[in-house]
VOBA-1610 file (N, C-alpha, C; in pm, whole numbers, padded with zeros to 5 digits, always signed):
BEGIN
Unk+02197-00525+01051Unk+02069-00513+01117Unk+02063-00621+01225Unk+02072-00568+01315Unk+02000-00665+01465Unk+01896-00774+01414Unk+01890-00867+01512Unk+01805-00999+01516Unk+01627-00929+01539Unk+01667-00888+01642Unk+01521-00797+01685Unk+01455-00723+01581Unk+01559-00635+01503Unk+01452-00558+01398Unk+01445-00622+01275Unk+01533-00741+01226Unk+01527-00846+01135Unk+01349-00940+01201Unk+01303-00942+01307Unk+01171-01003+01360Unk+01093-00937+01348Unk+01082-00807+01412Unk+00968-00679+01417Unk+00939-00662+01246Unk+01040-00639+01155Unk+01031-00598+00998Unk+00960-00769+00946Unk+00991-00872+00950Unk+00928-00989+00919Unk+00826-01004+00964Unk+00769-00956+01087Unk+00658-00986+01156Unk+00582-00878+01129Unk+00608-00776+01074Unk+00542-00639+01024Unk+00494-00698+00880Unk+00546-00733+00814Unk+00510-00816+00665Unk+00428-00896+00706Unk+00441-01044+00768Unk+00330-01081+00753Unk+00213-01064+00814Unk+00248-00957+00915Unk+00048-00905+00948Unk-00009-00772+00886Unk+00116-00705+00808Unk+00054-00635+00713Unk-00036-00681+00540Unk+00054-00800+00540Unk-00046-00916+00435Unk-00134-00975+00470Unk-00133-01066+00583Unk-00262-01135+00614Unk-00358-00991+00643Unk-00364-00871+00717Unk-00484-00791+00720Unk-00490-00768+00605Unk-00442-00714+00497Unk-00504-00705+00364Unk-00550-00834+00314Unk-00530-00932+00331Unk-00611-01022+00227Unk-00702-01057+00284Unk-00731-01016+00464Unk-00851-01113+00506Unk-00949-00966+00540Unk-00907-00875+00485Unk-01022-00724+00492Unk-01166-00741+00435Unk-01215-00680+00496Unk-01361-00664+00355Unk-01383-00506+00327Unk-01364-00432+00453Unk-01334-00276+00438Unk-01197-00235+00372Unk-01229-00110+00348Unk-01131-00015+00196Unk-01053+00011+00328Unk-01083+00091+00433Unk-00977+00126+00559Unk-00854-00022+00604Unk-00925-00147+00637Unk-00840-00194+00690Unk-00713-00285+00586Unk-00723-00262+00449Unk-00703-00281+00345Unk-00581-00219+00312Unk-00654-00077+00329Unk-00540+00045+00344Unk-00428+00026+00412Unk-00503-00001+00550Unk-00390+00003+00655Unk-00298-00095+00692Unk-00321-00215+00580Unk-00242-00369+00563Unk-00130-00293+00507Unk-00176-00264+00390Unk-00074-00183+00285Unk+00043-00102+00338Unk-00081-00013+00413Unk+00047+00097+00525Unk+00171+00019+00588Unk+00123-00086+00656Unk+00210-00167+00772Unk+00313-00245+00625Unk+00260-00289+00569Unk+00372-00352+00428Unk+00510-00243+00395Unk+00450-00110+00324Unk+00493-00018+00303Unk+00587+00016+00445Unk+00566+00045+00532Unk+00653+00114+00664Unk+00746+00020+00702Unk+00720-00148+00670Unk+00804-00259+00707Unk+00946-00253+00611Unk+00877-00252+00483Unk+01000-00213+00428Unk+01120-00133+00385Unk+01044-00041+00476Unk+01104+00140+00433Unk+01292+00069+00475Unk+01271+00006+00629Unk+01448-00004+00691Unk+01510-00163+00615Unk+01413-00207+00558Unk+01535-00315+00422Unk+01612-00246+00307Unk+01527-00138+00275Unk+01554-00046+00169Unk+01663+00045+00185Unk+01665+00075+00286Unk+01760+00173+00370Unk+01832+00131+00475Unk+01895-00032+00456Unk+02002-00094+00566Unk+02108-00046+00559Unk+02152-00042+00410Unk+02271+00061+00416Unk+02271+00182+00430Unk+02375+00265+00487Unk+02380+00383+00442Unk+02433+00453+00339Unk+02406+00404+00219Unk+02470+00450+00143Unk+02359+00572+00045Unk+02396+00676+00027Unk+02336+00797-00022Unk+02187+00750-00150Unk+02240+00648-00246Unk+02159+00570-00325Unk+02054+00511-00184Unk+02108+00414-00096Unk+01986+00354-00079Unk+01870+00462-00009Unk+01908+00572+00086Unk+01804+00663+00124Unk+01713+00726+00003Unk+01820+00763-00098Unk+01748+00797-00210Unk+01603+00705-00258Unk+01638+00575-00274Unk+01584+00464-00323Unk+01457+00483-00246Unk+01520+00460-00097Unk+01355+00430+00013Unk+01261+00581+00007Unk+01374+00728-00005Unk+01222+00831-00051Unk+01170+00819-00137Unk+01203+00770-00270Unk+01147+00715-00408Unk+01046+00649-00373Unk+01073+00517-00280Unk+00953+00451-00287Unk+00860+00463-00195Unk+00866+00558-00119Unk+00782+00603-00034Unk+00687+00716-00035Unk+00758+00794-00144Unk+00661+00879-00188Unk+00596+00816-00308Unk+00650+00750-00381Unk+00582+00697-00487Unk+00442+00543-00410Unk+00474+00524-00303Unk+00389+00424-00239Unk+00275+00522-00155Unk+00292+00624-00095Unk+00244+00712-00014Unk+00138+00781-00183Unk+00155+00811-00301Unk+00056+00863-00364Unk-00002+00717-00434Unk+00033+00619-00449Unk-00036+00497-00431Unk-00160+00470-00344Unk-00116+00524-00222Unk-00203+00490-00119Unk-00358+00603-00113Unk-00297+00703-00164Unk-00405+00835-00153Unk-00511+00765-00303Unk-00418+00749-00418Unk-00500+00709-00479Unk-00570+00598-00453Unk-00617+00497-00382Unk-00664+00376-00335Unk-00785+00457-00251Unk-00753+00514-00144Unk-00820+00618-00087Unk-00938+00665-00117Unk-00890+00754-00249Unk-00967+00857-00350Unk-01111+00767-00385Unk-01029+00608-00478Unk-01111+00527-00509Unk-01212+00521-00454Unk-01153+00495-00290Unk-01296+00395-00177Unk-01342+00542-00172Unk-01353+00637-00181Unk-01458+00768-00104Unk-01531+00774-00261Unk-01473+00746-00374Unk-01574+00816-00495Unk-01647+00656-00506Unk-01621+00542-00519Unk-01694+00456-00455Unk-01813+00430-00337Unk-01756+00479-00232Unk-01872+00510-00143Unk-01984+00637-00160Unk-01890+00738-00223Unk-01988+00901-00291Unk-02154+00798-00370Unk-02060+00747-00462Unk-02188+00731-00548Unk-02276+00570-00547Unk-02173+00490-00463Unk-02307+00363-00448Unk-02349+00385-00279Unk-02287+00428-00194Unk-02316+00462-00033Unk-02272+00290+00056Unk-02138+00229-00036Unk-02089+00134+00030Unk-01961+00071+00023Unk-01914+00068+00187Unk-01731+00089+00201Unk-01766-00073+00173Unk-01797-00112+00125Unk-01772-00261+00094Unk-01661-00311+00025Unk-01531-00361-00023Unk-01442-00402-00130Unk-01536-00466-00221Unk-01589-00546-00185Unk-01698-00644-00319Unk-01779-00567-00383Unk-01845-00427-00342Unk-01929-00370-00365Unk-01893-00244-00419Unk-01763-00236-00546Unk-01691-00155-00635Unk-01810-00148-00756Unk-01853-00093-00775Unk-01953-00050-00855Unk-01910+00041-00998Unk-01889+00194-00923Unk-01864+00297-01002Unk-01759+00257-01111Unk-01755+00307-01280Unk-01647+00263-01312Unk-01489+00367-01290Unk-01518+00479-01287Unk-01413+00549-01215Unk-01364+00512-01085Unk-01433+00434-01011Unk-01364+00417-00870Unk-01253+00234-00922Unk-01320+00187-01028Unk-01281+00057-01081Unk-01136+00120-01129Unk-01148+00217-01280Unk-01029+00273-01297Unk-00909+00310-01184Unk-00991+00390-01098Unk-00847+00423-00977Unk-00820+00341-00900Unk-00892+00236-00854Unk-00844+00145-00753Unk-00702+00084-00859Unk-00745+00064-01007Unk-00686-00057-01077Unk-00549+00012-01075Unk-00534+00148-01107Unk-00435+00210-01133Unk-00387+00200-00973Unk-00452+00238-00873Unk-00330+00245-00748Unk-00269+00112-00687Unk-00371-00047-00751Unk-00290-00105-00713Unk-00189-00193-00771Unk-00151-00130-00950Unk-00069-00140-01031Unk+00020-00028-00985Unk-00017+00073-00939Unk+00130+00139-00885Unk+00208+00065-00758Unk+00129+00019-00617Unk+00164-00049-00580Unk+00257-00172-00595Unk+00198-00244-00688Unk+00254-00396-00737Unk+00372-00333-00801Unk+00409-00198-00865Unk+00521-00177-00977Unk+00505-00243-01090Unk+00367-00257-01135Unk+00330-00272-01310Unk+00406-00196-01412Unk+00411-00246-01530Unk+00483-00189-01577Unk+00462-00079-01614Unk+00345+00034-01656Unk+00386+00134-01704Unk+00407+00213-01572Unk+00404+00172-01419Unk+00420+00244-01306Unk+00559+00181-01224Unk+00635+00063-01282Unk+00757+00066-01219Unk+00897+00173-01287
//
């Protein structure tokens, strides 16, 4: 891997972390995640070897229904209190799915 996309992929990480941790909205939260997720897709897949493509659709579809479920959360969250707030998780079903999508995320154990 080039110097350049060894910078763009490092520099994709850390402004896909700092926007998630300094969010207060479910969208820009999301879209930290997204930029995390897309940064790592070409570490995963430096080689070409048949395993590692395998590996990066694994975790990309398995990160991509991560993300819908996070999603799901903030809209049945906003359905029933009427606020995209993160602090303002109310519902306990939206508590359940957030918890579960971002234990799939992290690769908890009953989701790694």
């Amino acid at each position: 891997m080039n110097p350049q996309a060894k910078l763009i992929s490092a520099t994709s990480l850390l402004l896909g972390t700092s926007i998630t941790i300094s969010s207060n909205h479910w969208m820009m939260a999301w879209v930290g995640l997204e930029i995390n997720t897309l940064a790592i897709l070409p570490l995963i897949s430096k080689s070409h070897h048949p395993r590692a493509i395998e590996a990066s659709t694994k975790y990309f579809l398995t990160q991509a229904a991560a993300s819908t479920l996070l999603l799901f959360s903030s809209m049945t969250n906003a359905w029933f209190s009427g606020q995209w707030d993160i602090t303002q998780l109310t519902h306990p079903m939206s508590c359940m799915l957030l918890t579960t999508a971002i234990s799939i995320k992290l690769g908890l154990v009953p989701f790694h």
